[in-house]
N, C-alpha and C positions, 0 to 999 in steps of 0.2 A: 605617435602612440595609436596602438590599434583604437578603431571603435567599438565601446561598453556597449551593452543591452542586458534586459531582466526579464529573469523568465517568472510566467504567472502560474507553473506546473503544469501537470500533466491531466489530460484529460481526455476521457472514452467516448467522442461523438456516439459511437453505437460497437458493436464485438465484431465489426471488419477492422478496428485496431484503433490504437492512443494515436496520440498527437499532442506535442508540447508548445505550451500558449505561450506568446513572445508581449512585453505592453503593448496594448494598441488592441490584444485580440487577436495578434496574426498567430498564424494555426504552422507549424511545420511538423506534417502527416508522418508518422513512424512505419518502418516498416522490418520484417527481420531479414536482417545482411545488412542495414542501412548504416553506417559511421556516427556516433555521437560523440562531439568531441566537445571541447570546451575548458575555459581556464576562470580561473576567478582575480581580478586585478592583484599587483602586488600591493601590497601596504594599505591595500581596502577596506570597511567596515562594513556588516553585513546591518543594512537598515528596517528597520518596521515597516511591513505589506501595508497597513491600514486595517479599517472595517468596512466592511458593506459596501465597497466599492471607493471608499474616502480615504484620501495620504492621510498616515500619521500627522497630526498636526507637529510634532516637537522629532518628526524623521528619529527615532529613538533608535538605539544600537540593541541589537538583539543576540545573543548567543549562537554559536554554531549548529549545537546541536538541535537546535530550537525545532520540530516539524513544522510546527505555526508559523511562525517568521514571523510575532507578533508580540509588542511589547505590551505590559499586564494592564495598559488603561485600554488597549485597541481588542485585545483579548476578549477581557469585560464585555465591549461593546457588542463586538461579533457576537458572543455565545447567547446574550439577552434578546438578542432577535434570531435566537435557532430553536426550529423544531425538537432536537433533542434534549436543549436545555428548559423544555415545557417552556418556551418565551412565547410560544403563539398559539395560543388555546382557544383563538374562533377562525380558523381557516376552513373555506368551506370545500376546499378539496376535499377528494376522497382518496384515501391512503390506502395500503397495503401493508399487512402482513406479511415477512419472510421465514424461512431457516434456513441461515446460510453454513456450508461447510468448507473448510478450509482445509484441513486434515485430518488424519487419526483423532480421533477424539475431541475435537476443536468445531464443536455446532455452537453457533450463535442464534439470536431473535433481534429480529429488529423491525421496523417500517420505514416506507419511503412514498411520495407523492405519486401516484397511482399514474399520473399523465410521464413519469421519467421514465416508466418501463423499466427495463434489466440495468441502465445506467450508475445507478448504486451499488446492485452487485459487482458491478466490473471494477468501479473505484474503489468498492473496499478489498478487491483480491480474490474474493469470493470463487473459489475452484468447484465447486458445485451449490445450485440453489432451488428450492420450491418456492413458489407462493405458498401462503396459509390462509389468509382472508384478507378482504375487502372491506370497506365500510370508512365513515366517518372519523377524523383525528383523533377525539378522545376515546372511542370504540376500539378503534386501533391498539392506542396508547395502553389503555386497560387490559388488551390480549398479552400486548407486550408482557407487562407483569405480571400476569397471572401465568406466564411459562416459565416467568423467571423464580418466582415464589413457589410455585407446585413443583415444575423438574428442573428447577436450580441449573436453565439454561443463562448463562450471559446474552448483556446485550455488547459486550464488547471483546474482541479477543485484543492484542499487543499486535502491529506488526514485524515486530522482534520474535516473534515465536510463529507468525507465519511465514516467513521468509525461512526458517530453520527448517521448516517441515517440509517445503515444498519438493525437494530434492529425492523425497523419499514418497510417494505418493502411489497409490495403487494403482495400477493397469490401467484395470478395465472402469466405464463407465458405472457399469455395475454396481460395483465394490465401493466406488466411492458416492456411488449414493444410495447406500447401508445402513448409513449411521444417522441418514437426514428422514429415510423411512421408518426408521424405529421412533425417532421424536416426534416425526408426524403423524404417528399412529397412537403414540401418548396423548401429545397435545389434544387430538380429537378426541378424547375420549374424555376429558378433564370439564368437568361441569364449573358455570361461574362464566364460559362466554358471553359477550355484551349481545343483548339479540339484533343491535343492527348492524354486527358485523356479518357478512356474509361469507362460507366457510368458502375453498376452493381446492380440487383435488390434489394428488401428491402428483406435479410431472415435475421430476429433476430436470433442473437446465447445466450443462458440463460446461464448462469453460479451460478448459486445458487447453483444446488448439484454440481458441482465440486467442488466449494467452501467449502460444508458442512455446509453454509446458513439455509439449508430446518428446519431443527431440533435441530439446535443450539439456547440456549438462550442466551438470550438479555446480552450485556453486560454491564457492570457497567461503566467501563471508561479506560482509556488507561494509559499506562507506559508513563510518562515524558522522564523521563533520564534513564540511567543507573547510579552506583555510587559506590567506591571503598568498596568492603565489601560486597555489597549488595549481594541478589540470587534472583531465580522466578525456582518455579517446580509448573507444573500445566498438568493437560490432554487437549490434541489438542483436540477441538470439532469444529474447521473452522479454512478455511484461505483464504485472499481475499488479494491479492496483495503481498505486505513485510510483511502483519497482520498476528502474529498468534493470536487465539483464545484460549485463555487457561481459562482453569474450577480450580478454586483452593481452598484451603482447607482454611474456614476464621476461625482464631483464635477465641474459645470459649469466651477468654475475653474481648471481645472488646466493647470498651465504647465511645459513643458518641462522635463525634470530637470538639474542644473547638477552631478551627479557623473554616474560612469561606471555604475555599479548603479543600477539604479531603486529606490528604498528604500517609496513608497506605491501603491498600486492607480493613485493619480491619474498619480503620474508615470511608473507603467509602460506604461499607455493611451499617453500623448505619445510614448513613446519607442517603443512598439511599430507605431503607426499615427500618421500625420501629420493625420487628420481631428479636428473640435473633439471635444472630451470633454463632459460632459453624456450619456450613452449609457449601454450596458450591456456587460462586460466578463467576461469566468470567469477566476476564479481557483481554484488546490487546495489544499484543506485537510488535511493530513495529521491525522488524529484524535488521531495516538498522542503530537502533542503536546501536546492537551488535558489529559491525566493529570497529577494532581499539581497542577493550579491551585486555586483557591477562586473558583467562576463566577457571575457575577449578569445579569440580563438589560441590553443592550446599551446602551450612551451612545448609537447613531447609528445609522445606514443605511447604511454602508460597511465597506470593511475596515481600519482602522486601524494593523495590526499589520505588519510589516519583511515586505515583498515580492522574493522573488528572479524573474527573467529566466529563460524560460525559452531557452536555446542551440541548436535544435533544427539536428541535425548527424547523419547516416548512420553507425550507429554496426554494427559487424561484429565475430563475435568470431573473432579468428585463428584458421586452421588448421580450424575446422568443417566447412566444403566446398571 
């Protein structure tokens, strides 16, 4: 039997590109053209990651679709020692203010520890971003909602609706950051700032070609689950956040799908396009389902595993502009 290994996800050393953490912390550096392959054991059960660096005490069984990879007492755990769960309200770092844009209509707010640099942006997908200000945790924190209560920005988008949108993205650097200059010229202007936040100018940061965005096509739709038996080998052609983007080889026999959801890569080609299949297709890999499986090297040359459609529809958040 081949030998298992688990992966700890994906992760942005810096915007010269991801790299997928193996246990132990060993790092295999990504890059685009590079093969990701991989299968997940037959008859396997997908385990509890832990919290805070600690196994599951009871190794619990977790869901496929789980992004966490985390069963609800280790869940608990984690989120009461995070920043965004307000679990650590005397940390004497100094944080940061963002707005991040992700697409059409899709601006968030949020903060991140001032020493991670652009690091957050890159893990959350984030296709262009400014700073806002600077200053102490709860200064921060107070910016936060006072953008989210005055211009009814979010502090969270879905990544199910930024993987939809990506495909469709504007040109130029410009254009897409439009829409993060309009809230940023809101936001400043909105009285109620804490005064030891310190404000900072509007310079958008792009992440398209870090990404591999520029010259990536469009993809079809994303990995559901993961599932005992399954595989997925494909070439990196992007990656935005936990997403990879894989190009993959679509079965020459593939015939029309006969439900309403396309359930394989083959039948999502048919139902996406009416040309024969035999061809090349992208689909996304959300990483952070990886977590928790027992991986061995690939049965095939496709992707195996339950495929969703992706919807791709204008999507606007009320009340913004």
């Amino acid at each position: 039997m081949a030998q298992a290994w688990k992966c700890a996800g994906l992760r942005w050393p810096s915007a010269e590109g991801p790299a997928l953490i193996w246990d132990g912390a060993r790092p295999s550096p990504l890059t685009w053209g590079k093969r990701v392959s991989f299968g997940v054991v037959a008859g396997g059960v997908r385990q509890c990651v832990g919290a805070r660096g600690h196994p599951c005490p009871v190794r619990a069984a977790v869901p496929g679709r789980s992004t966490g990879a985390r069963c609800e007492e280790c869940a608990r755990l984690d989120r009461a020692h995070s920043v965004a769960a307000d679990g650590i309200a005397d940390d004497p770092r100094p944080y940061r203010v963002y707005l991040a844009w992700f697409g059409p209509g899709l601006v968030k707010v949020g903060i991140t520890a001032a020493e991670r640099g652009p690091v957050r942006l890159l893990e959350q997908g984030a296709v262009c971003f400014s700073w806002l200000g600077i200053g102490p945790l709860m200064a921060a924190r107070r910016t936060e909602e006072l953008l989210r209560a005055a211009l009814r920005v979010p502090d969270r988008v879905p990544y199910a609706v930024k993987r939809a949108v990506r495909s469709a993205l504007p040109a130029g650097e410009e254009e897409r950051a439009g829409e993060l200059r309009e809230v940023y010229g809101r936001a400043v202007r909105l009285s109620g700032w804490p005064e030891s936040l310190e404000r900072e100018p509007f310079q958008p940061v792009d992440h398209v070609r870090a990404f591999g965005l520029a010259e990536a096509p469009a993809a079809l739709g994303e990995v559901s689950e993961l599932v005992p038996g399954g595989s997925a080998s494909g070439e990196l052609v992007a990656a935005a956040g936990p997403d990879l983007h894989l190009a993959v080889d679509l079965p020459s026999a593939a015939r029309p799908p006969s439900v309403a959801r396309p359930r394989s890569v083959a039948e999502l080609a048919s139902a996406a396009d009416p040309r024969p299949a035999g061809r090349r297709g992208v689909v996304v890999l959300d990483t952070r389902l990886m977590r928790g499986w027992r991986l061995v090297p690939p049965g095939g040359d496709e992707v195996s595993f339950p495929v969703r459609q992706f919807r791709v529809a204008e999507h606007r958040q009320d009340g913004l502009f």
